[in-house]
C-alpha positions in Angstrom: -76.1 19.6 -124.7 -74.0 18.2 -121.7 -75.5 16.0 -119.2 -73.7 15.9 -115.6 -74.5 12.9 -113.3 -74.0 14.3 -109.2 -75.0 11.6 -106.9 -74.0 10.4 -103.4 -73.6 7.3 -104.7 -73.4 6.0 -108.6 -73.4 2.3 -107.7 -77.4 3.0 -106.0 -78.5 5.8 -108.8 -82.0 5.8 -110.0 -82.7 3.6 -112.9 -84.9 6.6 -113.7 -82.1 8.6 -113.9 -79.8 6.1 -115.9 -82.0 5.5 -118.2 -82.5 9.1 -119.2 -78.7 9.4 -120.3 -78.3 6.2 -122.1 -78.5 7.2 -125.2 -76.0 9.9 -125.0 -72.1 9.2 -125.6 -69.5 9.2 -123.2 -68.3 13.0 -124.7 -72.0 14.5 -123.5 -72.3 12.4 -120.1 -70.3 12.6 -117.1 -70.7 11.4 -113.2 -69.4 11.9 -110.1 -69.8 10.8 -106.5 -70.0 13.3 -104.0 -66.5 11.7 -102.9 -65.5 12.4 -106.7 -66.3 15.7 -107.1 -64.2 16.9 -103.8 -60.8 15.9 -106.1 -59.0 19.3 -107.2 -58.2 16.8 -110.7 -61.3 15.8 -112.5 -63.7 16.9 -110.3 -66.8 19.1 -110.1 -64.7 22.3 -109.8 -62.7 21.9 -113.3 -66.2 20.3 -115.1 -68.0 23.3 -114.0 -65.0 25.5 -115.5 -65.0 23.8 -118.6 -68.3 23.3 -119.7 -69.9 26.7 -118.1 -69.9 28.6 -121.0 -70.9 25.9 -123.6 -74.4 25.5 -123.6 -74.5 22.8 -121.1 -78.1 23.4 -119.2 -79.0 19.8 -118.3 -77.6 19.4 -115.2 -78.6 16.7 -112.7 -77.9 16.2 -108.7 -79.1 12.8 -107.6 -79.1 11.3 -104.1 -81.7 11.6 -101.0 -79.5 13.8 -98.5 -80.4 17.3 -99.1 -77.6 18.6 -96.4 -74.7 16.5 -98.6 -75.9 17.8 -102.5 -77.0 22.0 -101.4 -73.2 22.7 -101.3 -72.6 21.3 -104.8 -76.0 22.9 -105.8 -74.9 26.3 -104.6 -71.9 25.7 -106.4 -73.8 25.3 -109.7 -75.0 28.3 -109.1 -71.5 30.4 -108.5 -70.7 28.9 -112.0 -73.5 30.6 -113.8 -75.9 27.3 -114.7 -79.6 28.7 -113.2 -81.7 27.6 -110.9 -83.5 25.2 -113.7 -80.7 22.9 -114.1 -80.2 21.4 -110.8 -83.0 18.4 -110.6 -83.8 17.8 -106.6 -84.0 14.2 -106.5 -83.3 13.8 -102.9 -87.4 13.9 -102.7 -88.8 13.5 -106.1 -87.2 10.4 -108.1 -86.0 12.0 -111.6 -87.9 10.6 -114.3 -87.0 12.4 -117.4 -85.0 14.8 -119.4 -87.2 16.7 -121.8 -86.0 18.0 -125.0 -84.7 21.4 -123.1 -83.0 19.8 -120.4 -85.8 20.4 -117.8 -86.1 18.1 -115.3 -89.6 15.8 -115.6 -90.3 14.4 -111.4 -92.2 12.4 -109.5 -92.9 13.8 -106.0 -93.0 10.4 -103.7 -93.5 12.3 -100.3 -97.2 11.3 -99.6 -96.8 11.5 -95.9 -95.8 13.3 -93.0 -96.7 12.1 -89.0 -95.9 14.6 -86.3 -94.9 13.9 -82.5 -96.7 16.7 -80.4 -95.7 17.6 -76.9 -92.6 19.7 -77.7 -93.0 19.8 -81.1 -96.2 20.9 -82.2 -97.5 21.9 -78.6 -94.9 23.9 -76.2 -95.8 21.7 -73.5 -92.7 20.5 -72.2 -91.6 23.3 -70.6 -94.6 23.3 -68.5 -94.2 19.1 -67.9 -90.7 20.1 -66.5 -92.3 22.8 -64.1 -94.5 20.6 -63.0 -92.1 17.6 -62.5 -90.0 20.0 -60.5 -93.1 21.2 -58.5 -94.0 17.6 -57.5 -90.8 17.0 -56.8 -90.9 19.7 -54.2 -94.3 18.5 -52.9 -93.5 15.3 -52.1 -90.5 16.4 -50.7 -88.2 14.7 -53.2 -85.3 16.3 -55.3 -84.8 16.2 -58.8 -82.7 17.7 -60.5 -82.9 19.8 -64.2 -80.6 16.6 -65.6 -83.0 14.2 -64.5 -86.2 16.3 -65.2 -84.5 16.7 -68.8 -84.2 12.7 -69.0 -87.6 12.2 -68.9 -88.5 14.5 -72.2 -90.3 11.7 -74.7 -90.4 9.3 -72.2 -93.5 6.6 -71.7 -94.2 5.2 -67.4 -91.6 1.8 -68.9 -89.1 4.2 -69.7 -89.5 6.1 -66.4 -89.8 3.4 -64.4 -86.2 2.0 -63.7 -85.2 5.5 -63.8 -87.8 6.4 -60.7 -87.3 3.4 -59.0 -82.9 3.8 -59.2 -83.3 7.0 -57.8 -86.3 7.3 -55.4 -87.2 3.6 -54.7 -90.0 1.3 -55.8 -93.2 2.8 -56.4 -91.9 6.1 -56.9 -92.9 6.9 -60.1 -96.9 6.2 -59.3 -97.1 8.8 -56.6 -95.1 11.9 -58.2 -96.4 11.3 -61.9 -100.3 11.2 -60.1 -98.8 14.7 -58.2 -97.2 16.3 -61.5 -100.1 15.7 -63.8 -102.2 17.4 -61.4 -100.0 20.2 -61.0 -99.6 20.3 -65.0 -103.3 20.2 -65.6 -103.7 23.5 -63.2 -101.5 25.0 -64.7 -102.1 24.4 -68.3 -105.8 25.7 -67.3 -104.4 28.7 -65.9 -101.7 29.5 -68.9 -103.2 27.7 -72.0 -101.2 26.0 -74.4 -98.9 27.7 -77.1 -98.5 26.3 -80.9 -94.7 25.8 -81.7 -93.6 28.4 -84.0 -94.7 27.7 -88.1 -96.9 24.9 -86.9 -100.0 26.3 -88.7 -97.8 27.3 -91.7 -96.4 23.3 -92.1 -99.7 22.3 -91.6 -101.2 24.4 -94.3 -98.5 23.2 -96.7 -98.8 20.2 -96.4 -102.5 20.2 -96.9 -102.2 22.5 -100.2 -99.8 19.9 -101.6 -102.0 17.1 -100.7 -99.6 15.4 -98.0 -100.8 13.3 -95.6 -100.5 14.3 -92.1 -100.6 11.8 -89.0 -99.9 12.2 -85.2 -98.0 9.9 -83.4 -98.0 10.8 -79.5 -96.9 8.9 -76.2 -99.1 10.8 -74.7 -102.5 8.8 -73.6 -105.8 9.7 -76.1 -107.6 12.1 -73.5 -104.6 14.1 -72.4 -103.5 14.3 -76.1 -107.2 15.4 -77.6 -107.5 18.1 -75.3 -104.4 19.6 -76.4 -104.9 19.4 -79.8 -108.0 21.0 -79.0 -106.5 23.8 -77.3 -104.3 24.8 -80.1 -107.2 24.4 -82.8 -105.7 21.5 -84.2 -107.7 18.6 -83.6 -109.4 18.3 -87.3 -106.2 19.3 -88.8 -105.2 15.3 -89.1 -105.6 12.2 -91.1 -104.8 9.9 -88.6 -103.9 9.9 -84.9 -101.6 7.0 -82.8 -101.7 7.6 -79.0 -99.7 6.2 -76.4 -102.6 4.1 -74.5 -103.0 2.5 -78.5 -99.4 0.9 -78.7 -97.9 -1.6 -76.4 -94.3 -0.4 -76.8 -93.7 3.1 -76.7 -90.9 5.2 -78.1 -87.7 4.7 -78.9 -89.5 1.5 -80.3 -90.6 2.2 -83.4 -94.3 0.2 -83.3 -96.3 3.6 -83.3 -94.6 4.5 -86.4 -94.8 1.2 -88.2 -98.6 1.1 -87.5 -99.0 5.2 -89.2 -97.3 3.5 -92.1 -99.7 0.5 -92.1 -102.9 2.9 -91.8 -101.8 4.1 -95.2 -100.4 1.3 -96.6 -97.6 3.4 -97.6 -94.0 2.5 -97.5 -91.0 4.0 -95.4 -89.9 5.8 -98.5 -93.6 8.0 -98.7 -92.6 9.5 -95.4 -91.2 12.0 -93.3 -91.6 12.2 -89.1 -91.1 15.1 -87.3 -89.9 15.0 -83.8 -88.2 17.1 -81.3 -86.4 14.4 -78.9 -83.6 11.4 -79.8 -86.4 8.8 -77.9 -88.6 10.1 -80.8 -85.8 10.0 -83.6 -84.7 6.3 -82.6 -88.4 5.1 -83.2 -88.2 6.4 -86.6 -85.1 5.8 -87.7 -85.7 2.3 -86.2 -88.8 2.5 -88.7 -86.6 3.1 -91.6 -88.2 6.3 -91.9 -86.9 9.6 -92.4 -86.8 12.1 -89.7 -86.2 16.1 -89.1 -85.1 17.0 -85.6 -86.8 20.1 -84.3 -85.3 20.2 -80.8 -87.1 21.8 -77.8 -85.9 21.6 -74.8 -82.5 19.7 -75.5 -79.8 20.4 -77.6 -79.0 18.0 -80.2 -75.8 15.8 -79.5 -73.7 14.4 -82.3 -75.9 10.9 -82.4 -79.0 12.8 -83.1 -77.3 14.9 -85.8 -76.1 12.2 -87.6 -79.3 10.2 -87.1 -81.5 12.6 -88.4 -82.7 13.7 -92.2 -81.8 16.9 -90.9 -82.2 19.4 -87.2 -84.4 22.3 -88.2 -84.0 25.7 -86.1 -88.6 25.6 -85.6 -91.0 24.5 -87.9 -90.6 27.0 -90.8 -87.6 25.2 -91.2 -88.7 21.8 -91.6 -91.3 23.4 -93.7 -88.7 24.7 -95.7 -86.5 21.3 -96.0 -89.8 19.3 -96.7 -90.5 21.7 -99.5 -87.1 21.6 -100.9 -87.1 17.7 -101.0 -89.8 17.3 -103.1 -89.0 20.2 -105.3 -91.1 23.4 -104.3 -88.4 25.3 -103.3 -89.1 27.5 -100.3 
């Protein structure tokens, strides 16, 4: 039986996975690098061609990216291995070949700490309204651009961008006017779950996943909206924005998730829907999918981010794959 080696990186491949192979000769092992296996000569294109057909059904695809290694899995596929031979260790770290070539894993995602306004909660839309309607009421203009700036923004963030615009002491009066207006009219429309919320939710309970909110928004605001959506008790732990001293982009709120379960970056995945949110993670070292709301993701945030999920379902779907339950 052949053994094939697929890995972003060979220099940084699991000493799980290297071990599994040692005893094999150089004739029944082979690697490649992602980089590798793009070469028309000796990459993965001819070693699939050659060895399809000759009983080779221990196939394994290391690295963490799932977006870099589903091409070359899809391409397993097209050259008739099944399903069983590609080992997902972007999640799981590969522990051991058994005697049939099946892959033997340890799933490592214990983890997984969600924003909320825009993400979980279709509130932003309404925040915008309601910026806008202040705006109007205090007979100041803003504009959708600068509306659209303030999506995962803490008062620090907004400050220097009231006070450039509209003067000292601008920011007090219309956030005081816009939360009013936002708590009307979040009494008069109710609050919306983002699509597949209760779906990632239940999966990640069933597979015995952590799950943690980390919010800018202050504890009352943020309870009450949990609360609306039938959330609240969904949670292991909850970060607000009146519990941090730095707010996002910094990534203190997700350092302290990580240190309420004394787990490492590794353990984790965060959901968010804006870059301020994706900059405090990735600044925490930990893994993020993008799930954009409001604003379109630019080429920083795709490059930033684990991966951008179309809703919830997806990241459901991504989450699952990484740590090897399919979809």
């Amino acid at each position: 039986m052949l053994t094939m080696i697929l890995t972003e990186d060979l220099e940084s491949l699991p000493n799980e996975v290297k071990a599994t192979t040692e005893g094999k000769s150089v004739a029944e092992k082979s690697s490649l690098s992602f980089a590798d296996a793009e070469n028309p000569s000796g990459g993965l294109d001819e070693w699939l061609g050659r060895h399809a057909d000759s009983g080779s059904e221990a196939f394994v695809i290391g690295g963490r990216d799932i977006l870099k290694a589903l091409p070359y899995c899809r391409k397993v596929l097209d050259f008739g291995f099944g399903p069983e031979a590609i080992g997902c260790a972007f999640g799981p770290v590969l522990k051991s070949l058994d005697g049939n070539g099946a892959m033997v894993y340890e799933r490592k995602l214990k983890l997984v700490i969600f924003d909320m306004d825009g993400l979980m909660i279709d509130s932003e839309r309404i925040a915008q309204a309601a910026w806008k309607e202040a705006g109007a009421k205090c007979a100041v203009e803003m504009s959708d651009e600068f509306v659209l700036s303030l999506v995962g923004a803490n008062k620090a963030i907004m400050t220097p961008l009231f006070e450039k615009k509209f003067g000292k002491d601008s920011l007090e009066r219309l956030y005081r006017v816009s939360k009013g207006i936002m708590a009307e009219m979040i009494e008069k429309e109710g609050l919306q779950a983002k699509k597949g919320l209760h779906e990632i939710l239940d999966f990640l309970k069933r597979h015995g996943i952590k799950r943690a909110v980390a919010t800018a928004t202050r504890k009352g605001a943020a309870v009450k909206s949990l609360s609306r959506v039938g959330i609240l008790e969904e949670f292991d732990n909850m970060i607000f924005g009146d519990e941090i001293e730095r707010g996002k982009p910094d990534p203190e709120i997700y350092i302290k998730s990580l240190e309420h379960f004394d787990m490492d970056r590794e353990s984790a995945f965060v959901l968010e829907d804006s870059k301020l949110g994706l900059l405090s993670a990735v600044s925490a070292g930990i893994r993020c999918i993008v799930v954009p709301d409001l604003i379109k993701p630019d080429e920083e945030t795709k490059r930033l981010a684990y991966a951008v999920a179309e809703d919830l379902l997806e990241a459901k779907r991504l989450i699952g794959r990484s740590i090897g339950y399919g979809n």
